[in-house]
Residue, then its C-alpha position, 0 to 999 in steps of 0.5 A: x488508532x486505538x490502544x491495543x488490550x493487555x496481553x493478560x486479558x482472556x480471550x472469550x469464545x462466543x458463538x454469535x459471530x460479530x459484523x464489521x460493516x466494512x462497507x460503510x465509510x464512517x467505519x475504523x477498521x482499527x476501532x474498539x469494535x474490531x478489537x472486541x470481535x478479535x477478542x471473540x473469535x478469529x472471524x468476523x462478517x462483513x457485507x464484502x465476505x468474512x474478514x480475518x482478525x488474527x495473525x495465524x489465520x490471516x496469513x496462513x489464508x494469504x499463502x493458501x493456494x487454495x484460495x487467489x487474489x479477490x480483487x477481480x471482484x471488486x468493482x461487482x461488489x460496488x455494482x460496476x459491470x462494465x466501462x474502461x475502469x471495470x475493464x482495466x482493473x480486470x487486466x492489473x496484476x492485482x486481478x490476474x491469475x494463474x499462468x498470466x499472472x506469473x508470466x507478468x511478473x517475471x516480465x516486470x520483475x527486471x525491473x524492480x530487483x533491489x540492487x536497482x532500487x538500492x543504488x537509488x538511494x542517494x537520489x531519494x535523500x538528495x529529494x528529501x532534503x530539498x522538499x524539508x529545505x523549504x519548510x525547516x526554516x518556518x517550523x510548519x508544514x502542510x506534511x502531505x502537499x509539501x512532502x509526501x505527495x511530491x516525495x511519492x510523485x517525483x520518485x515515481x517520475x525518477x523511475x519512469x524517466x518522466x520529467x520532473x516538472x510532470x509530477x503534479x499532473x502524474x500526482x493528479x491522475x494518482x489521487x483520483x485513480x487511488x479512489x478505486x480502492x475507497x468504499x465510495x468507488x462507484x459515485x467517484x467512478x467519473x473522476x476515476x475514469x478521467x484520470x485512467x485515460x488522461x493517465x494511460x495516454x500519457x503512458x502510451x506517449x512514454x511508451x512509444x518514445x522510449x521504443x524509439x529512443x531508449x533510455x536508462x529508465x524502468x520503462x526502457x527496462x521493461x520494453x527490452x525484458x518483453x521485446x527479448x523475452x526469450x519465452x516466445x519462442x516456447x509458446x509463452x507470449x511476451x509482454x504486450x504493449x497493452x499489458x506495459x501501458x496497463x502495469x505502468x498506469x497500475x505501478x504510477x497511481x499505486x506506487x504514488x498513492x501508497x507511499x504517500x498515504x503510508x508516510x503520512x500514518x507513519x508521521x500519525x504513528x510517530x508523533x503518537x509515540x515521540x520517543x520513538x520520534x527521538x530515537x529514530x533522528x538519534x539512530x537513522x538506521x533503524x530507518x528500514x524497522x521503522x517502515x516494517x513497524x509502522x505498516x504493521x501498525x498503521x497500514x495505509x492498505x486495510x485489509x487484502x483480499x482472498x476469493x477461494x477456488x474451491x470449498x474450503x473449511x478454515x477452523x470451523x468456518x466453511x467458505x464455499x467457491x467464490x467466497x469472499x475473505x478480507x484479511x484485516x491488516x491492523x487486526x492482524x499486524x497487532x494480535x496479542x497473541x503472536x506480537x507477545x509481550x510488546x504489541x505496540x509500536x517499537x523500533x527496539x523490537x527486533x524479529x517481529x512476526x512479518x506485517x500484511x502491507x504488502x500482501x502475501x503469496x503469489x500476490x506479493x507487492x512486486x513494487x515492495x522494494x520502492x516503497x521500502x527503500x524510499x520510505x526508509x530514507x526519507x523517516x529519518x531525515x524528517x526525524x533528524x530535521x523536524x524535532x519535537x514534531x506534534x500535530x498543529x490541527x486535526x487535519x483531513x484523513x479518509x476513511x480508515x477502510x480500503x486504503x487510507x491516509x491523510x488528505x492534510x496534516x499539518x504539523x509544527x516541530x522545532x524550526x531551523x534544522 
């Protein structure tokens, strides 16, 4: 990341219009570049459409009814026409509109109100002991392999009422799959579609055993909303079986993905700011600003799509029908211009202006509560029990375009808390 300009600083209008080569993976979408093209204008251009830079901008766009979710488009824009995978991402909430797209939300929504989600708590700081209990005692931990990744997988099996012993094979599947929304989806296209059909038979198996012998889990949960859904005698069509099997596969391999990758940038964040370190083991419960601030920061989701429905003239710039606009998460999560006098990262700031990590609209991460609740448990235990946390190497991150976070990221901090 890099360090946000001083509120002071004029704001230059230009009429070259900056390109962002967002399309490259060499690319930050939180570098000096992206900074200088927000200090010129609100817009960019990028080869998958415009990217949006400030905050008004941005989220005005991600609550315009003119325009709807643009990820349908994706796999075209990488060249993908056609295959399980091109068919499957057309059938995920993501890229469902209209009618469809709300029917499936109300279906799935039982299954993820916070009151649910909250009385998991004590479940999530019980995991998050145990996975600090094996590293505190040595002062190094390799953060993604020892915590992260089974910290997001085994809640995704808690959820799911998956075996416990499942989550290095779900976490498996969720890795590769997490590849669709990379900038090199099209030559990681065979793992991407191996892991879909490993894991959607293994949700097919779930599926049919929950149907015979109910359980108190979220796929119960969901089997009785549609199998009860009193929308059917109306007209209204219930959850179908394929559309259960296709948002479980959905909800395992995001759900998993983003919170991995988002508690490793929160670990970046952090340990960029060790007072902020200090602070948070000193007053858990700022645990939930701390999520809120560092998504706003640091999010592992880059930018979020919009295509427009209609021709659509936004402050000057025409966007025809079927236009592309990327919001540019980072950009606009610290625009000067609406974070005022403290746009850097601080849990004492309180009433910020509400990040794009989970999107916006009627595309809203339905799944925003999990990611919420188990991340703000687990930031402050790791604070309170990894003092004086730095990094111990560069490690290994991707890309910081479409999603991204860290491959590796070893860190030491004082042993034996």
């Amino acid at each position: 990341m890099v360090d946000e300009p001083a509120v002071g600083r004029l704001w230059p209008v230009t009429d070259v219009v900056p390109h962002l080569d967002l399309a490259d993976p060499a690319f930050d979408v939180t570098s000096e570049p992206v900074l200088e093209a927000r200090n010129a204008g609100w817009y960019a251009e990028t080869p998958y459409g415009w990217a949006i830079l400030r905050y008004d901008e941005g989220t005005a766009v991600l609550k315009d009814r003119r325009f709807q979710q643009g990820n349908a488009r994706w796999p075209a824009q990488n060249g993908i026409h056609d295959g399980p995978w091109q068919q499957w991402w057309g059938e995920t909430l993501l890229s469902i509109e209209g009618d469809d797209h709300l029917r499936l939300r109300r279906l799935l929504g039982p299954a993820f109100r916070s009151r649910a989600i909250e009385a998991m708590r004590p479940r999530f700081q019980a995991l998050a002991n145990e996975l600090i209990d094996g590293f505190a005692p040595r002062g190094r931990v390799e953060f993604v392999s020892e915590f992260a990744e089974p910290y997001a997988s085994r809640i995704l099996c808690m959820l799911l009422g998956l075996p416990d012993e499942q989550w290095p094979q779900v976490a498996h599947w969720a890795d590769d799959l997490g590849k669709s929304f990379g900038v090199n989806v099209r030559n990681d296209l065979p793992r991407i579609e191996a892991a879909l059909e490993g894991l959607t038979g293994y949700i097919e198996e779930v599926i049919a055993d929950r149907a015979a012998t109910p359980r108190d889990d979220l796929v119960t949960t969901l089997l009785t909303a549609h199998e009860s859904d009193p929308s059917t005698s109306s007209g209204q069509a219930a959850l179908s079986r394929r559309e259960l099997s296709v948002a479980l596969v959905f909800l395992a391999f995001a759900g998993m993905e983003t919170t991995r990758n988002q508690l490793g940038l929160a670990m970046q964040t952090f340990l960029a700011h060790p007072d902020q370190w200090a602070l948070l083991a000193s007053r858990p419960e700022l645990g939930g600003r701390a999520v809120e601030e560092v998504m706003r920061v640091n999010p592992t989701v880059t930018w979020v799509t919009r295509e427009a429905l209609e021709d659509v003239d936004l402050h000057g710039l025409h966007v025809p029908k079927g236009g592309i606009v990327q919001v540019l998460s980072h950009a606009i999560g610290t625009d000067p211009r609406t974070m005022g006098d403290a746009p850097g990262f601080d849990l004492l700031v309180e009433d910020r202006p509400l990040h794009a990590g989970f999107g916006g609209g009627v595309h809203h991460c339905i799944g925003h509560f999990v990611a919420r609740t188990d991340m703000s448990v687990a930031l402050p235990l790791l604070a309170q029990r990894m003092p004086d946390a730095a990094p111990d190497g560069a490690g290994e991150w991707l890309p910081v375009s479409g999603n991204t976070g860290p491959v590796r990221y070893p860190i030491r901090f004082g042993a034996g808390s």
